[in-house]
C-alpha positions as CSV (number, residue, x, y, z in Angstrom):
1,X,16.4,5.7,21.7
2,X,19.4,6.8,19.5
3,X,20.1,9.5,17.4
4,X,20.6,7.0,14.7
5,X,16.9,5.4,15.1
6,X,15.5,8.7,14.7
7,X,17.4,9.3,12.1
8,X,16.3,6.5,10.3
9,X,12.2,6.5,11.6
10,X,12.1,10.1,9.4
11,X,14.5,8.8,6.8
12,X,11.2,5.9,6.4
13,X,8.9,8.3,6.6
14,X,10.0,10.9,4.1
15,X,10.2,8.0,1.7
16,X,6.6,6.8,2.4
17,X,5.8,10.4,2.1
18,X,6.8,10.7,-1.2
19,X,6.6,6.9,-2.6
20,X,3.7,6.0,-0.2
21,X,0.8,6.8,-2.6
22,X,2.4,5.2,-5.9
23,X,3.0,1.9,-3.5
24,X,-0.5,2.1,-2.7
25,X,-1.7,2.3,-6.2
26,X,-1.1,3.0,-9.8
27,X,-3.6,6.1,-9.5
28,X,-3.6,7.8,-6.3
29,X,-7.0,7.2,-4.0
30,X,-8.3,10.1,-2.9
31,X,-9.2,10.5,0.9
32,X,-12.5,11.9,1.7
33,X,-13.5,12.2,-2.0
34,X,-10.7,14.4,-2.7
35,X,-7.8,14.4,-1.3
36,X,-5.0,13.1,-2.8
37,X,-3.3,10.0,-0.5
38,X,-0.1,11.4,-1.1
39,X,-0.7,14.7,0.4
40,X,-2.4,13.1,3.3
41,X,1.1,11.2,3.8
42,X,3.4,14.0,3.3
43,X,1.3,16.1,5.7
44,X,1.4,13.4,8.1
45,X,4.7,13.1,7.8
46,X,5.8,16.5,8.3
47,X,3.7,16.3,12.0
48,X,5.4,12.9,12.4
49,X,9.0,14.4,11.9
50,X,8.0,17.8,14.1
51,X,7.0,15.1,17.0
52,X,10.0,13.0,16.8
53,X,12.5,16.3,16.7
54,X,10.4,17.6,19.4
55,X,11.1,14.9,21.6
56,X,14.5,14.2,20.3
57,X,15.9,17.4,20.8
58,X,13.8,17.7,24.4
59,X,15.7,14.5,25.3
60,X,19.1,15.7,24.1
61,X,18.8,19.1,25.7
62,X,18.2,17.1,28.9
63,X,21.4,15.1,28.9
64,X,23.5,17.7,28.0
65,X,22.6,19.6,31.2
């Protein structure tokens, strides 16, 4: 994969991190009784962006050599 598709798959999910919960809903649901959706989408998309720069950068360092 590109640089630029990575670029844009966290671009996506920073925006759904942030928007994610009012596109959801007017009020935000709450996961498990009490946790806000939108926290449960930012958290998920800091792991998602840690997984795709992990493997990014593992790929790049691998070219380069």
């Amino acid at each position: 994969m590109s640089k630029n598709i990575y670029f844009i798959l966290t671009f996506l999910g920073f925006l759904w991190g942030i928007f994610g919960g009012y596109i959801i809903a007017d009020s935000p649901y709450l996961f498990l009784g009490w946790i806000p959706i939108s926290v449960v989408s930012i958290v998920l998309t800091g792991f998602y962006a840690a997984i795709i720069n992990y493997f990014y950068f593992k790929n790049y360092q691998n070219e380069e050599s």
